[in-house]
Phi, psi and omega in degrees: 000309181301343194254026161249338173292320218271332172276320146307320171317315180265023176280313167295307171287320181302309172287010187258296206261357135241023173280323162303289187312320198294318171294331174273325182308318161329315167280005192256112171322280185316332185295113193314140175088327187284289186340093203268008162125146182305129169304121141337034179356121161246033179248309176304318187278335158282355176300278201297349169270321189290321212286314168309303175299343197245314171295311156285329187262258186335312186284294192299340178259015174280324197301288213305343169272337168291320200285336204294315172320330183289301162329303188278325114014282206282325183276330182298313215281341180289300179296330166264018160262334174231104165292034188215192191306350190248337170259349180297289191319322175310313207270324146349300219282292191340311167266357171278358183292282205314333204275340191262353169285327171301339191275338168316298200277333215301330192271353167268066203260049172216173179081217159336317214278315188301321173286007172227052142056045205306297176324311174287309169280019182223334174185066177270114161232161359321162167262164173260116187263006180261299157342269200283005163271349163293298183312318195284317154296286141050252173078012191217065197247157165256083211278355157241027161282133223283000161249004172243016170281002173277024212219339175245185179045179212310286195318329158283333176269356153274338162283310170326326170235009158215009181241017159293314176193151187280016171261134175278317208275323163297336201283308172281331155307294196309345182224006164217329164262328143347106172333335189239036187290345187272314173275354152276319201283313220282287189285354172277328179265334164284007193270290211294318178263010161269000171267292142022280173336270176329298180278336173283352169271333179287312189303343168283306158344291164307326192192089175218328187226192179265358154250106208240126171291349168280012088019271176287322171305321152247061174229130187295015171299316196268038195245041200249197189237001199286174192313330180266015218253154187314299223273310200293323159294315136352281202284335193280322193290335195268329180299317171318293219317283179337259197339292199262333161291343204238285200312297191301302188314282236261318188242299221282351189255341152296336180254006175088344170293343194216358171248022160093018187078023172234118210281151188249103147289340201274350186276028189269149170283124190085035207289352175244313184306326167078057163213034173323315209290296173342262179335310191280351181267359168280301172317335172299305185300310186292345200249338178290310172339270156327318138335304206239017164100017211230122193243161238281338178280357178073025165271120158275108168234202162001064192238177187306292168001285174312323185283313167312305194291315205255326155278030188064045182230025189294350150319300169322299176314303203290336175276335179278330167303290167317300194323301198297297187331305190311318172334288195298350214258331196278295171350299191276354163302329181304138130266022194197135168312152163321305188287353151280354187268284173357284210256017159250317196228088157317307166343302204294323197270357203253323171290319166337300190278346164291320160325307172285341173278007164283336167301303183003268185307332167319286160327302192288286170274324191251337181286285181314307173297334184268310224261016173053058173255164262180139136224161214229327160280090188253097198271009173066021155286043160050028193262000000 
């Protein structure tokens, strides 16, 4: 009896000690089969988003908003030197080019673009049209003085070429025969190379020497989460941008939903050229785009998405993704400018804009809060 208990006991321990091996092989990377799979760095996965977003996004569409500015540089200066219907139409297009390449970069507005004050100087509407026909008469303006920013960038070069009259053939009087045809032509073309001015300093700003605020943008000193940090700026700018500029700016303050109930059409962006709709669905696109990692050559890498999926927030991802798709789907139904939707079918624009505040919190509160970011805008509109 004593030598079959001795052999059961060592019977227990042996299967005890390999019951034991097995469980530490379990922890063991190499051990086949075992692996539940590589830990994330998730300072190394915000590295690789800021680095995607600054390379891809950012750099080119700061590129592709310059060459379009350049191009309006060559067609204004063609149309007021020869006036007519074939450089009017030119210099049209020209800017409806540059304006949607600005719906790209728009949402960056800190760093270079916050010091030469980009945003103001490239696209405050309403425009004041009384202001610029004052400068023009005139003839004598500071176009970056803080009382000429209703007066400049693309929404004053849309009043200038498609809101003098819905006649193209007046439209070309107003720059050859008009008394004040010389000092307009004068100020259409300083309206261009002074936004021009303004985006080649930010893109020299950005990347121009080998000491670049990008640079300083992708270097992992900034891959942290705290306010100054690459991903912190990212997220507050994209949170700004989205709220007053996209939701407000572009819907909710033309359909009276951000104006005290009372709808403003004329307060719409492109409001004489009439592709208000156009703009917002480039920005929408530009803002899924930056979601999801797909930079301006349409290569997918690295994005906030991604970033979600690697803090387990692949729920999340997925909703912030469908939101923006719900988004995009009412959007592309506009057949019509905004300030014309506006005042025939409100309804429509009004659901749009419910659509978009659905991002908000997404953005705002579940995006940010899980990725431990600060926002810093806080405009108390309860979102």
């Amino acid at each position: 009896m004593r030598t079959q208990g001795l052999i059961f006991c060592l019977c227990v321990l042996i299967v005890t000690g390999v019951f034991s091996c097995g469980q530490s092989g379990d922890d063991d990377a190499s051990t086949p089969g075992s692996n539940p799979g590589p830990i994330v760095d998730l300072a190394t996965s915000r590295g690789e988003v800021v680095m995607n977003t600054a390379n891809q996004i950012i750099l080119p569409g700061y590129d592709a908003l310059k060459l379009g500015l350049e191009e309006m540089v060559t067609t204004f200066d063609a149309f007021t030197q020869t006036p007519d219907s074939e450089h009017l139409a030119a210099a049209r297009k020209a800017l409806k080019r540059t304006w949607l390449a600005w719906q790209e970069v728009a949402p960056f507005q800190f760093g270079p673009a916050e010091t030469v004050a980009l945003r103001q100087a490239a696209n405050i509407y309403p425009t004041d049209v009384d202001k610029v026909n004052n400068n023009i008469a005139k003839g004598d303006y500071i176009l970056g003085a803080i009382d000429n920013q209703a007066a400049v960038g693309l929404p004053a070069i849309d009043y200038l070429l498609n809101g003098l009259s819905e006649d193209p053939d007046q439209v070309i009087e107003y720059y050859s025969t008009d008394g004040f045809a010389a000092n307009r032509g004068r100020y259409l073309k300083d309206l261009v190379n002074h936004l021009l001015e303004k985006v080649t300093r930010t893109l020299h700003d950005w990347d121009g020497t080998s000491d670049t605020y990008l640079t300083t943008f992708t270097s992992e000193s900034a891959f942290g989460t705290d306010v100054g940090s690459s991903m912190g700026l990212i997220i507050n700018a994209i949170d700004l941008h989205f709220q007053r500029s996209v939701r407000d700016g572009k819907v909710g303050i033309p359909a009276g939903v951000r104006s005290a109930g009372v709808s403003r059409p004329r307060a719409t962006e492109a409001l004489y050229g009439n592709y208000s709709h156009e703009l917002l669905l480039a920005s929408l696109e530009a803002y899924k785009d930056l979601f999801m990692g797909i930079g301006l050559n349409e290569k997918d890498e690295k994005g906030l998405y991604d970033y979600l999926v690697d803090l387990e927030e692949a729920d999340l991802a997925n909703d912030i993704r469908d939101q923006f798709e719900a988004t995009l789907a009412l959007v592309k139904n506009l057949n019509a400018p905004i300030n014309e939707v506006v005042e025939t079918d409100l309804e429509v624009v009004t659901n749009i804009f419910l659509e978009m505040q659905k991002l908000v919190p997404l953005l705002k509160s579940d995006m940010a809060s899980v990725m431990g970011i600060i926002i810093t805008n806080q405009d108390n509109d309860g979102d």
